[in-house]
DSSP file (Angstrom, degrees, kcal/mol; ACC not computed):
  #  RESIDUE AA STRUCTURE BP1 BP2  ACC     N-H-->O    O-->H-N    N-H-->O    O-->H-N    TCO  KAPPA ALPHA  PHI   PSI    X-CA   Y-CA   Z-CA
    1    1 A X              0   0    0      0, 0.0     2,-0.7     0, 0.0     0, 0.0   0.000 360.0 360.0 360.0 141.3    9.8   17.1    9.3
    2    2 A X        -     0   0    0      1,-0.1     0, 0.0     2,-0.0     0, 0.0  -0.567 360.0-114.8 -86.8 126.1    8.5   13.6    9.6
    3    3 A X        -     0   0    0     -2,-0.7     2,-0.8     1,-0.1    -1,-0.1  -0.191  21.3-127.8 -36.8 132.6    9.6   11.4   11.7
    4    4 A X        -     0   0    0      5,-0.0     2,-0.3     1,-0.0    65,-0.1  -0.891   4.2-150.4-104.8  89.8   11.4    8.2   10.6
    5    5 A X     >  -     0   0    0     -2,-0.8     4,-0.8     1,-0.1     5,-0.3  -0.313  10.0-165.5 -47.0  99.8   10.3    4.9   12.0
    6    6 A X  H >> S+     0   0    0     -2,-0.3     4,-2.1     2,-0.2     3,-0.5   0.956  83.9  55.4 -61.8 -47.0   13.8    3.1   11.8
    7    7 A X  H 3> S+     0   0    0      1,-0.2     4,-1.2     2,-0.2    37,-0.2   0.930 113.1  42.5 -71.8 -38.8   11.8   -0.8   12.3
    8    8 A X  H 3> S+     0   0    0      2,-0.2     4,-0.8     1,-0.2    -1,-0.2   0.523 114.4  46.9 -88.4  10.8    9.5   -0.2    9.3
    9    9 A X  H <X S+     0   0    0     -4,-0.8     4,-1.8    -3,-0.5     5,-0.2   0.476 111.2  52.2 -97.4 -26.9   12.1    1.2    7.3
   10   10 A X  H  X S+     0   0    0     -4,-2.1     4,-1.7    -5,-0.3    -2,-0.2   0.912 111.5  50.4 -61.2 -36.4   14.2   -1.8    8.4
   11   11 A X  H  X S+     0   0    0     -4,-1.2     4,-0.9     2,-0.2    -2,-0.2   0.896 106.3  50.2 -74.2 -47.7   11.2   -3.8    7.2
   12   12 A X  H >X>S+     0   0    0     -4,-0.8     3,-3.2    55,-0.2     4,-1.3   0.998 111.0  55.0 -42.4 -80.3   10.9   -2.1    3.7
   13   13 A X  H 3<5S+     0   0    0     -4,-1.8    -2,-0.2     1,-0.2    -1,-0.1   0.762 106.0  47.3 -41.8 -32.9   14.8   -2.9    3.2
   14   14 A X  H 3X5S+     0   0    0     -4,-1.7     4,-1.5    -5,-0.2    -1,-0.2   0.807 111.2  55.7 -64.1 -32.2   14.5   -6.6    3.9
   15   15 A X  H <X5S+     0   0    0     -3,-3.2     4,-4.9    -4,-0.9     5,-0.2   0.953 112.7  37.9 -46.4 -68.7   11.7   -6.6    1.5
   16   16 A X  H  X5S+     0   0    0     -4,-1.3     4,-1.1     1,-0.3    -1,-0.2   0.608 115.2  52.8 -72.1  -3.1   13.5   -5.2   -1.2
   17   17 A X  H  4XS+     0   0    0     -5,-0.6     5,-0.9     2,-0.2    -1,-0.3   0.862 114.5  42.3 -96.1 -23.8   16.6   -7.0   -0.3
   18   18 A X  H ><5S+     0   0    0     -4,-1.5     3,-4.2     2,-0.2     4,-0.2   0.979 116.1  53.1 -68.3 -61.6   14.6  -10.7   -0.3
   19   19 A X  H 3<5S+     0   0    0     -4,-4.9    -2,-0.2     1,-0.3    -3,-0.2   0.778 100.9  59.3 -63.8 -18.5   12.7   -9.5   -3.5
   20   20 A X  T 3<5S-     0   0    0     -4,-1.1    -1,-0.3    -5,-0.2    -2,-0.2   0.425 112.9-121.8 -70.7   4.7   15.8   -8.8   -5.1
   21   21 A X  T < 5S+     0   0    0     -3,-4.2     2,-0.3     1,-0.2    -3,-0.1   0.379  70.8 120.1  78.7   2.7   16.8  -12.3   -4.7
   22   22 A X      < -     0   0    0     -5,-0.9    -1,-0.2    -4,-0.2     2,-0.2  -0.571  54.5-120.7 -73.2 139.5   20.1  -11.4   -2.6
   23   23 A X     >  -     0   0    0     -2,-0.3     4,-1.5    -3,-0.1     5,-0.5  -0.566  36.2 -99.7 -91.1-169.1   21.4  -12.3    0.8
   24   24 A X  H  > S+     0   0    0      2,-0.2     4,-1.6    -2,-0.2    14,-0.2   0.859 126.1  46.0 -67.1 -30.3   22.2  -10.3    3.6
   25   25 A X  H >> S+     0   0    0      1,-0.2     3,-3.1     2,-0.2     2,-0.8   0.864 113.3  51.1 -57.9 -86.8   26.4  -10.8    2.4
   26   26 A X  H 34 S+     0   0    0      1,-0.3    -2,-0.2     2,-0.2    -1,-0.2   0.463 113.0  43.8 -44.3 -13.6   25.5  -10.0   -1.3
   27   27 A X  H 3X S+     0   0    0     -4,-1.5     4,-2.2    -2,-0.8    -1,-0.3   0.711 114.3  49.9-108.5 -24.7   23.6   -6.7   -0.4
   28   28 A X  H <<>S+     0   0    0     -3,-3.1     5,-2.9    -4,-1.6    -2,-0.2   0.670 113.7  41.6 -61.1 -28.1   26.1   -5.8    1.9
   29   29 A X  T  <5S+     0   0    0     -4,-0.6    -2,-0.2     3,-0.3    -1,-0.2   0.160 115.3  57.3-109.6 -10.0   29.1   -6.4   -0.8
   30   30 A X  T  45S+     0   0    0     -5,-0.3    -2,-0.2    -3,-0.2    -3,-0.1   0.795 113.1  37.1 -85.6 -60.5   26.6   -4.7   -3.3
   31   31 A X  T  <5S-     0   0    0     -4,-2.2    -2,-0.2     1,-0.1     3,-0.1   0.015 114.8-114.9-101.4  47.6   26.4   -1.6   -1.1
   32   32 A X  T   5S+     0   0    0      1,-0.2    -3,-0.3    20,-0.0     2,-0.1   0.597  83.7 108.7  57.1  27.0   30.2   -1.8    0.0
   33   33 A X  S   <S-     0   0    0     -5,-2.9     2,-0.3    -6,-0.2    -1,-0.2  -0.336  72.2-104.8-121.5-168.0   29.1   -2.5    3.8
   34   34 A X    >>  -     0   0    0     -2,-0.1     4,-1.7     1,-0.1     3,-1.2  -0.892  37.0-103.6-131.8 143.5   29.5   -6.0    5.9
   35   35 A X  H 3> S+     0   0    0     -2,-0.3     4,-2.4     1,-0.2     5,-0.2   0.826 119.6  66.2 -16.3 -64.6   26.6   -8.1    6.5
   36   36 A X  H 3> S+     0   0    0      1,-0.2     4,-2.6     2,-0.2    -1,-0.2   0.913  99.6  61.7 -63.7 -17.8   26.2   -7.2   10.3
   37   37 A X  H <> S+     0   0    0     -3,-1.2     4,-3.0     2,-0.2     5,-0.2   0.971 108.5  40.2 -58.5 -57.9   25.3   -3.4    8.5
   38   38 A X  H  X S+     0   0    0     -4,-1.7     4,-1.5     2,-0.2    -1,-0.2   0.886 113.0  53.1 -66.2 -23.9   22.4   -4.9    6.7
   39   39 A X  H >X S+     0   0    0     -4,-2.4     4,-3.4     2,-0.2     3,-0.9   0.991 113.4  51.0 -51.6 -63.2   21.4   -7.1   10.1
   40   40 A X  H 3<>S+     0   0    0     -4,-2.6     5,-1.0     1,-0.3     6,-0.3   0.842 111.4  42.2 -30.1 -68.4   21.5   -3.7   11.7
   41   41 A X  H 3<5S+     0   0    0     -4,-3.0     3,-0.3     4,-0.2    -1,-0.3   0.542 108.4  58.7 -66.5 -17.1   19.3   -1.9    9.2
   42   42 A X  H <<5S+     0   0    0     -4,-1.5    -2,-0.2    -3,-0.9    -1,-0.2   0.583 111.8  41.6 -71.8 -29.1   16.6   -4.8    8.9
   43   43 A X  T  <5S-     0   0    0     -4,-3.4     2,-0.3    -5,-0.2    -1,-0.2   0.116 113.7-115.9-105.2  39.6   15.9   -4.7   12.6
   44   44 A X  T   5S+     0   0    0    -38,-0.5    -3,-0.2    -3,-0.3   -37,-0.1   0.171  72.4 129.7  81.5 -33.0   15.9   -1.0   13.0
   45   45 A X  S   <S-     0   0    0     -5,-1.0     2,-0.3    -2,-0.3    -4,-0.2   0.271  80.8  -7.8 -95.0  29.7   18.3   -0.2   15.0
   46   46 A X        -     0   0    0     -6,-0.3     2,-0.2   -40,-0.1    -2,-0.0  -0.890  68.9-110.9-170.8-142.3   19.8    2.5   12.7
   47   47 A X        -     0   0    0     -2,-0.3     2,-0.3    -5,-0.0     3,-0.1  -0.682  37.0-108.5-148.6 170.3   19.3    3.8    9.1
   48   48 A X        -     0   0    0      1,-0.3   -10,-0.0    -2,-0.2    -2,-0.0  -0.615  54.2 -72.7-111.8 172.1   21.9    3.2    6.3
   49   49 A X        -     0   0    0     -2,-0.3     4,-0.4     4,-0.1    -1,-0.3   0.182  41.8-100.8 -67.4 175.0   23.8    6.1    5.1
   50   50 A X  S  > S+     0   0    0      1,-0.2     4,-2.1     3,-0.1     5,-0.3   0.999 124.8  43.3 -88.5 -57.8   22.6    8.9    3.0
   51   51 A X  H  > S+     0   0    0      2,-0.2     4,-0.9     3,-0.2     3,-0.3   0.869 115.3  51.7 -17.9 -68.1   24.4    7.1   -0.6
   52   52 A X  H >4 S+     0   0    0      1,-0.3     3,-4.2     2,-0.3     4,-0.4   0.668 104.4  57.7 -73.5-107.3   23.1    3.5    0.5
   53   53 A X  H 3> S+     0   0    0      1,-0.5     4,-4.1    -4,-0.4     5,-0.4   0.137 116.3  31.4  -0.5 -71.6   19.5    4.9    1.0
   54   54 A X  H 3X S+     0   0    0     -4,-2.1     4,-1.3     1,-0.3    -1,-0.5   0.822 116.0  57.3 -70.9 -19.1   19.2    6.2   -2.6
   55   55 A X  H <X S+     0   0    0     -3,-4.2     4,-3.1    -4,-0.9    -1,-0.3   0.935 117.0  38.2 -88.3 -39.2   21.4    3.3   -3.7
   56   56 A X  H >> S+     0   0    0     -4,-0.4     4,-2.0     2,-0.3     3,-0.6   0.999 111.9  57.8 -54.4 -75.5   18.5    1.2   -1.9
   57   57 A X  H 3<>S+     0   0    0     -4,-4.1     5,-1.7     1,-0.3    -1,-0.3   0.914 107.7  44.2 -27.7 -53.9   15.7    3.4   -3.1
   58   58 A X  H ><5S+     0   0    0     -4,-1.3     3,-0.6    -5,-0.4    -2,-0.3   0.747 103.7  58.3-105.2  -3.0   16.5    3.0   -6.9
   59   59 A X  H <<5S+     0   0    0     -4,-3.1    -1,-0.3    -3,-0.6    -2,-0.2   0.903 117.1  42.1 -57.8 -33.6   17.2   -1.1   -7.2
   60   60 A X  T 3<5S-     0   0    0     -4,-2.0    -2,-0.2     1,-0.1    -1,-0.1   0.259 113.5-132.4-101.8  28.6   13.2   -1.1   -5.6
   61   61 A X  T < 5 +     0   0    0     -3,-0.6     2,-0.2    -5,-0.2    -3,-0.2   0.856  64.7 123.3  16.7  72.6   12.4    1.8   -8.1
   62   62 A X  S   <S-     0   0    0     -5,-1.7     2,-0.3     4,-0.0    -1,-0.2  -0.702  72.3-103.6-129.2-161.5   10.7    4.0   -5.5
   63   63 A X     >  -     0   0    0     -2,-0.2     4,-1.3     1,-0.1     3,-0.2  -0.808  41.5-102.8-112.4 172.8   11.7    7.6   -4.6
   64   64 A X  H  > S+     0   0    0     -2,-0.3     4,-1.9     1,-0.3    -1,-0.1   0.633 123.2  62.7 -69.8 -30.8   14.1    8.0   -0.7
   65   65 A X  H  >>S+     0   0    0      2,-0.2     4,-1.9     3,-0.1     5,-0.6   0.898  97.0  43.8 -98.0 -19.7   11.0    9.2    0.6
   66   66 A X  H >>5S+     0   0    0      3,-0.2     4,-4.3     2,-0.2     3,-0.9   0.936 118.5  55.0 -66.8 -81.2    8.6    5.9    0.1
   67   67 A X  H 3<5S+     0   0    0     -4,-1.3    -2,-0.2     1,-0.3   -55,-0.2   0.661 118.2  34.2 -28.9 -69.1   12.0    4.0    1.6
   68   68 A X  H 3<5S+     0   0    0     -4,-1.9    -1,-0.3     1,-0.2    -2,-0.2   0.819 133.4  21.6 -70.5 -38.8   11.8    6.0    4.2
   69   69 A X  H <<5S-     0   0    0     -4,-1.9    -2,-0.2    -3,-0.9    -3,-0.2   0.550  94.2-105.8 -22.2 -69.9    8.5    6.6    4.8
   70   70 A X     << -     0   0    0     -4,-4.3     2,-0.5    -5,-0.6    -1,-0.4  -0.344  37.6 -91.3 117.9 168.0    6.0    4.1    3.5
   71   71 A X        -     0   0    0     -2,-0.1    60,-0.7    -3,-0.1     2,-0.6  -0.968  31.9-148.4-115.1 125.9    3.8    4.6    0.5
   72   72 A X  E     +A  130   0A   0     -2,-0.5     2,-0.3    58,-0.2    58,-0.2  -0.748  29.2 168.4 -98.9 122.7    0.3    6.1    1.6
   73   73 A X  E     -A  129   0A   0     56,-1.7    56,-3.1    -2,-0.6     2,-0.6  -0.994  20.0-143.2-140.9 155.7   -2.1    4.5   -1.1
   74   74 A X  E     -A  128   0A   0     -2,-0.3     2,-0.3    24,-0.3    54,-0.3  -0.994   7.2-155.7-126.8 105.8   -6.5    4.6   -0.9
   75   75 A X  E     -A  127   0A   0     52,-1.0    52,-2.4    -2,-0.6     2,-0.6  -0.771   7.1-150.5 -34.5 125.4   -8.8    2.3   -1.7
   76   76 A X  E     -AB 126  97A   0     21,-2.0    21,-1.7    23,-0.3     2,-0.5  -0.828  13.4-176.0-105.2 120.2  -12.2    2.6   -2.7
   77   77 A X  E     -A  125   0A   0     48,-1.8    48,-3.0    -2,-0.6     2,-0.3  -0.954  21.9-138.9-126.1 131.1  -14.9   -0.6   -1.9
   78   78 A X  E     -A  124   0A   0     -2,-0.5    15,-0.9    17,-0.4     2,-0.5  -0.697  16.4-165.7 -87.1 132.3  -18.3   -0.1   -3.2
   79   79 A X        -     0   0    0     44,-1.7    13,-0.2    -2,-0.3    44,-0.1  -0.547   3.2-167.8-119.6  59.7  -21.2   -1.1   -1.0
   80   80 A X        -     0   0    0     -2,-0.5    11,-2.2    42,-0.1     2,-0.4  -0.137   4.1-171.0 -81.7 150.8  -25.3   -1.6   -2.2
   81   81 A X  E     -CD  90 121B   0     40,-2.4    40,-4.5     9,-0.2     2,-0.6  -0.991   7.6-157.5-148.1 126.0  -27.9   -1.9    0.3
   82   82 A X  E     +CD  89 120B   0      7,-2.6     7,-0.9    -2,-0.4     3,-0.4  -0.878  17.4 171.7-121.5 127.7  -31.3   -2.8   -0.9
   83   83 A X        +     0   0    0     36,-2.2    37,-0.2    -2,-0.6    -1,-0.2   0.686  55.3  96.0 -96.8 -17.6  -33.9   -1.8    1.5
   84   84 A X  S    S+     0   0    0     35,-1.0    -1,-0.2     2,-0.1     2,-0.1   0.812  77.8  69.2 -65.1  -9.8  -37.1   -2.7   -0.9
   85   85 A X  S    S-     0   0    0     -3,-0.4     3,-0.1     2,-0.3     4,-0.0  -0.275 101.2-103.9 -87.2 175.7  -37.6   -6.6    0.9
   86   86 A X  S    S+     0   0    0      1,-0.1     2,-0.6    -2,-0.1    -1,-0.1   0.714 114.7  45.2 -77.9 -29.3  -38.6   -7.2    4.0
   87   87 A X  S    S-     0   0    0      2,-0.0    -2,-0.3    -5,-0.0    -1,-0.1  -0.900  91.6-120.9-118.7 119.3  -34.6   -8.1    5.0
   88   88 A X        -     0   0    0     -2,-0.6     2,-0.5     1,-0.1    -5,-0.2  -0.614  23.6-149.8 -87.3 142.2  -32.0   -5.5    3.7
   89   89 A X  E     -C   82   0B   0     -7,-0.9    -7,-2.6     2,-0.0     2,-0.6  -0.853  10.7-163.1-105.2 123.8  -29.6   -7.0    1.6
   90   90 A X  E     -C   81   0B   0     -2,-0.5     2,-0.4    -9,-0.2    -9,-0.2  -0.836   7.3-173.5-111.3 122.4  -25.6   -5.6    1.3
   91   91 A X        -     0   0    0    -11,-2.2     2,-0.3    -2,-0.6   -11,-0.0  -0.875  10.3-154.7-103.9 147.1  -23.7   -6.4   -1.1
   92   92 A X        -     0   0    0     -2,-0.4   -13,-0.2   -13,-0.2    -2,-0.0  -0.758  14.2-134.2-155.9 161.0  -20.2   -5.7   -1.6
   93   93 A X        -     0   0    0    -15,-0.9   -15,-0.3    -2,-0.3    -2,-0.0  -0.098  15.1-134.8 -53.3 129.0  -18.4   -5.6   -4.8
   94   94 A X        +     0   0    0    -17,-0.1    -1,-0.1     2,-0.1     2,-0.1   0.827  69.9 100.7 -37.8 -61.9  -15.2   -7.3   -5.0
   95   95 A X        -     0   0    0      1,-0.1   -17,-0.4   -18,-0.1     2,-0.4  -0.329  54.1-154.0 -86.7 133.5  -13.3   -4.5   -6.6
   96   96 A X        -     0   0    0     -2,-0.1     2,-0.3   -19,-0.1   -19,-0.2  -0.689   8.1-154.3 -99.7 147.5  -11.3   -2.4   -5.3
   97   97 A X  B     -B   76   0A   0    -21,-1.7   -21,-2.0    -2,-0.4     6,-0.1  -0.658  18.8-158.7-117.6 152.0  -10.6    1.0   -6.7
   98   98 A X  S    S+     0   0    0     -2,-0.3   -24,-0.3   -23,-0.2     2,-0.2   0.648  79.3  46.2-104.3   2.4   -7.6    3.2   -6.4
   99   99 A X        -     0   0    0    -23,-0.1   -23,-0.3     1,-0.1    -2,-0.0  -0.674  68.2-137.6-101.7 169.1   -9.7    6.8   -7.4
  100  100 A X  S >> S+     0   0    0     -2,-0.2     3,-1.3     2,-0.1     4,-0.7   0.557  95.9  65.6 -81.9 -36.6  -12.4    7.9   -6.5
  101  101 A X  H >> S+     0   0    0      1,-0.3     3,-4.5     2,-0.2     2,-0.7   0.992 108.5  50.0 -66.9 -73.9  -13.7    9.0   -9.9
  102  102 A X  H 34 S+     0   0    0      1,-0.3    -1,-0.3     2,-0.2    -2,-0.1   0.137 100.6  53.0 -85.4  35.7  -13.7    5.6  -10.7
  103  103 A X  H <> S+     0   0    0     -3,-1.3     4,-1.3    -2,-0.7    -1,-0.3   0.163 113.5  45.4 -79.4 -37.8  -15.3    4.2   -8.1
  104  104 A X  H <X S+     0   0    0     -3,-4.5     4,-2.2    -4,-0.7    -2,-0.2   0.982 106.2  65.4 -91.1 -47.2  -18.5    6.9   -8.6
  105  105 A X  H  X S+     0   0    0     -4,-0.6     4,-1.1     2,-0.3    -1,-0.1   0.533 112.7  32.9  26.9 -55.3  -18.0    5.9  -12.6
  106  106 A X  H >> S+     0   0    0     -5,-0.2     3,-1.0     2,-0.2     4,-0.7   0.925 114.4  59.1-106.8 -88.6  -19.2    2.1  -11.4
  107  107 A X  H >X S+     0   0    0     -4,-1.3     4,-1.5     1,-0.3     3,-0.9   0.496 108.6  42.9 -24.3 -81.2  -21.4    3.5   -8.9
  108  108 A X  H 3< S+     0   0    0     -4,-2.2    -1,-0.3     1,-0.3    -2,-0.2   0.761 116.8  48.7  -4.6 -74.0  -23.4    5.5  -11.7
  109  109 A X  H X< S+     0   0    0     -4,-1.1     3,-3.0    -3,-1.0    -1,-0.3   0.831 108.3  49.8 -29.1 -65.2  -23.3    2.7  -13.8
  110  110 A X  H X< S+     0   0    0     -3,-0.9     3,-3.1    -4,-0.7     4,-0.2   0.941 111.5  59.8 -45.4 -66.9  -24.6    0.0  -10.9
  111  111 A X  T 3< S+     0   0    0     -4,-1.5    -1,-0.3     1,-0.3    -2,-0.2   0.234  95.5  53.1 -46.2 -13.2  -27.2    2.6  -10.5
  112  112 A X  T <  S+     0   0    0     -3,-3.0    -1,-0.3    -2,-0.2    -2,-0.2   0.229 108.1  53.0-124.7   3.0  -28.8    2.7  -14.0
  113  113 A X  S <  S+     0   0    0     -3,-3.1    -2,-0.2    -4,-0.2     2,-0.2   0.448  85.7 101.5-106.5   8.4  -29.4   -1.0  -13.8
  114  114 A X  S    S-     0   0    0     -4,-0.2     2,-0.2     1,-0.1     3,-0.0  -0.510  82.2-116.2 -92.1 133.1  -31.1   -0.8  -10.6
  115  115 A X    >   -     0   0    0     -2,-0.2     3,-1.7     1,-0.1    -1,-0.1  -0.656  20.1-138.6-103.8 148.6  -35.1   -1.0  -10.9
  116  116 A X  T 3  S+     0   0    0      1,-0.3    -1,-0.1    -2,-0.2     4,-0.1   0.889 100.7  64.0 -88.7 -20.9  -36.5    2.4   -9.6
  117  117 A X  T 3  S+     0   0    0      2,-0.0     2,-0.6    -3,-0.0    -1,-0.3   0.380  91.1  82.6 -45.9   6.0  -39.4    0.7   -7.6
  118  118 A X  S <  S-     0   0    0     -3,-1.7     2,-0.7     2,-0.0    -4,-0.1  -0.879  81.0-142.0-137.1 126.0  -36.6   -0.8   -5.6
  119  119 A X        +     0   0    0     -2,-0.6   -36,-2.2     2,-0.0   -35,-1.0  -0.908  42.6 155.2-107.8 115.5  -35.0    1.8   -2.5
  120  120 A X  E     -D   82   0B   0     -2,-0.7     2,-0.3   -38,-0.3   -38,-0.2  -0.890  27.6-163.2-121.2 136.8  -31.3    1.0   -2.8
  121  121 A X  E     -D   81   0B   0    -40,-4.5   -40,-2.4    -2,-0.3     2,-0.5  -0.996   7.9-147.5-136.4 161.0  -28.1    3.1   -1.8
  122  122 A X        -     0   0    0     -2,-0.3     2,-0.2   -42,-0.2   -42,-0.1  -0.885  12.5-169.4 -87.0 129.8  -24.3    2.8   -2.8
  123  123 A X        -     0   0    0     -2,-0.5   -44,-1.7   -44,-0.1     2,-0.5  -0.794  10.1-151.3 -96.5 177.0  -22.1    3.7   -0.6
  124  124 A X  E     -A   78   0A   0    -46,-0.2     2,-0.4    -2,-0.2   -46,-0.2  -0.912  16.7-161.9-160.6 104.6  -17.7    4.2   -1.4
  125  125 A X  E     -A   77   0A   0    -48,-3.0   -48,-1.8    -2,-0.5     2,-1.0  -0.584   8.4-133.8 -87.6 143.9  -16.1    3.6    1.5
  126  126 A X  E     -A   76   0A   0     -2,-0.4     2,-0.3   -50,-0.2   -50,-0.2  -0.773  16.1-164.5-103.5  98.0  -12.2    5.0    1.7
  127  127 A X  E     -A   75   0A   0    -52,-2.4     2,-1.1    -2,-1.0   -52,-1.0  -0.638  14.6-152.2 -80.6 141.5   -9.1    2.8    3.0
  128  128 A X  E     +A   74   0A   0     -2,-0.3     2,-0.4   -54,-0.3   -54,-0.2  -0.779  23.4 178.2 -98.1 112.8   -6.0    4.2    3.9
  129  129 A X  E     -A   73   0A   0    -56,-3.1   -56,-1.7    -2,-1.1     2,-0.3  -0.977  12.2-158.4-133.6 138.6   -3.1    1.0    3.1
  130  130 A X  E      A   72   0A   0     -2,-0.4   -58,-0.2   -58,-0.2   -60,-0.1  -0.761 360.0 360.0-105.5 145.8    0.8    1.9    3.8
  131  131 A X              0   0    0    -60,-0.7   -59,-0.1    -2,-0.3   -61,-0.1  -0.283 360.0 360.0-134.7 360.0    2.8   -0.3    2.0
């Protein structure tokens, strides 16, 4: 079982409770608790009840385990390196991709506009961001 990081689940809940345009009374009187409950649960120092959670969970339309958790999401940034000059040049491309497949998709592509006298590589680098 994973462990539960109380301060970034405090941190999630504050999130959802600013982007939901409430304060800390109105989310507290929402989920039938007092203000100092939601103080509590925005700095960590305990978790809201098993009810509040999902109640919590489905105003930010995630599932109780992203709440609790975090959401693990990958990026892909594509990377050309052209070796044929006397100075290698790297670019990289601005976009970032959330596959892979389409990350290699572009890569192909990049690749067929590329002049073949010219020694170039792509690379597709993988970032791990928790949300």
């Amino acid at each position: 079982m994973e462990k539960i990081d109380k301060k970034a689940v405090g941190a999630r809940i504050k999130a959802i409770r600013l982007d939901s345009g409430m304060t800390m009374v109105e989310f507290g009187e929402w989920l039938s608790t007092t203000q100092g409950a939601v103080s509590n649960w925005e700095r960590g120092e305990n978790l809201p009840n098993k009810y509040r959670i999902k109640r919590i969970a489905t105003i930010a339309n995630i599932s109780v385990h992203d709440l609790l958790h975090g959401v693990k999401r990958y990026m892909y940034v594509i990377t050309y390196s052209n070796y044929s000059g006397p100075i290698v040049r790297t670019d990289t491309y601005a976009r970032v991709y959330t596959s892979l497949e389409a990350a290699k998709r572009d890569v192909a592509r990049y690749e067929q506009g590329v002049p073949v006298d010219q020694d170039h590589r792509f690379s597709i680098e993988k970032m791990e961001v928790v949300e």
